[in-house]
N, C-alpha and C positions, 0 to 999 in steps of 0.2 A: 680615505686618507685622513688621519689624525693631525690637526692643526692644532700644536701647543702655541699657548701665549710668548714662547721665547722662538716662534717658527718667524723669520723675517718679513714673509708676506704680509703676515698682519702687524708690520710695522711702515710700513711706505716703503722699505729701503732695498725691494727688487726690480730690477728694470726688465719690465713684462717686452718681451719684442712689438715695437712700437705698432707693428698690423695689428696683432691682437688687442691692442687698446682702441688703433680707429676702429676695428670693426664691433668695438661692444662698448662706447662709450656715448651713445644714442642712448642702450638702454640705461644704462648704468646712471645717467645724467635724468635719465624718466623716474630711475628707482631712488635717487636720491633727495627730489622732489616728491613723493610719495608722500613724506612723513607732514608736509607742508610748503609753504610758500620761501623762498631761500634765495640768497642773492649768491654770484660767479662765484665769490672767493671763498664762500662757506662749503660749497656744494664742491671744491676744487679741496677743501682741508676735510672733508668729511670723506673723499673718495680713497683720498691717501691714508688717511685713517686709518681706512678697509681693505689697505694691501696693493692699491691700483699705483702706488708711486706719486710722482707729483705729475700733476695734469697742465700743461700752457694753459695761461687764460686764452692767446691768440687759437686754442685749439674750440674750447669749449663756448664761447661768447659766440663766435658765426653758427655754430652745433643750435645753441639756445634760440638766435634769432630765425633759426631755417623751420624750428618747432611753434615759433609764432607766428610766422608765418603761414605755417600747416594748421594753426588751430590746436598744438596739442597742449601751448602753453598760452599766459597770460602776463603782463609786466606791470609793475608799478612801481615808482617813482617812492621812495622812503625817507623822510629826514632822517640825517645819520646823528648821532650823540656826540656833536661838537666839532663835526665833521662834514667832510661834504655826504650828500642823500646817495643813495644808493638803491637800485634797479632791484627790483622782488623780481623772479619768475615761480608760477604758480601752475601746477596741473588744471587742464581742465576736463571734463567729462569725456570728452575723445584724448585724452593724453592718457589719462586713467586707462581705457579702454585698448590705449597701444600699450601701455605697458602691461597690461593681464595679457594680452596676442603676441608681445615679443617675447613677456617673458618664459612662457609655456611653446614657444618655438624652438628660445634657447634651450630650454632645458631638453627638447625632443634631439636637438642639435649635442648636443654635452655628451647626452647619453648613447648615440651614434658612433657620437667620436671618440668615446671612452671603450667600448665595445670592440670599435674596429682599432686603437689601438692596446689591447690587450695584451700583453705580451704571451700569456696561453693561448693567444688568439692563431697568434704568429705560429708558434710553433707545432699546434695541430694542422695550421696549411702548409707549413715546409713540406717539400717532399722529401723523400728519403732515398 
């Protein structure tokens, strides 16, 4: 599928059915940290960005601290520029490591689900 720059999803402005964002916003939030170290509200305007819509901080912030909890991030503490400081979250080597294993799951999952919904898929198993 051809994704032009006037296609709305890579505008923030579709609202993805909300299961499908709990269920891919672990990774999503791994892959977003990827590039480096990033505080809620950046990693919440970088995902809508990229078509995910706008994300609750109340969604994403217990998401972050369950992945620190696990080891797969790390936090630090930032003075902000004239402002109050502000919470880094950072990949760490097992965060890295979940995100290569989720991401090559999802993709095995994608392509599944792309397969089995086919629409030539369908209509070679109609009967007739």
């Amino acid at each position: 599928m051809d994704v032009s720059s006037s296609d709305p999803r890579t505008r923030g402005s579709v609202d993805w059915p909300s299961d499908w964002l709990r269920a891919t916003l672990g990774l999503l939030a791994l892959r977003a940290l990827a590039a480096g170290p990033s505080y809620g509200y950046a990693i919440i305007s970088d995902l809508e960005r990229h078509g995910f819509g706008a994300i609750k901080g109340g969604t994403l912030y217990p998401l972050l601290s369950r992945y620190e909890s696990a080891g797969l991030v790390t936090t630090e503490w930032r003075a902000g520029d004239g402002g109050p400081g502000r919470k880094y979250f950072a990949l760490t080597d097992q965060g890295r490591t979940e995100l290569t294993r989720l991401g090559a799951d999802w993709r095995r999952f994608a392509d599944t689900s792309t397969g089995y919904l086919d629409p030539e898929r369908l209509t070679k198993e109609t009967p007739a």
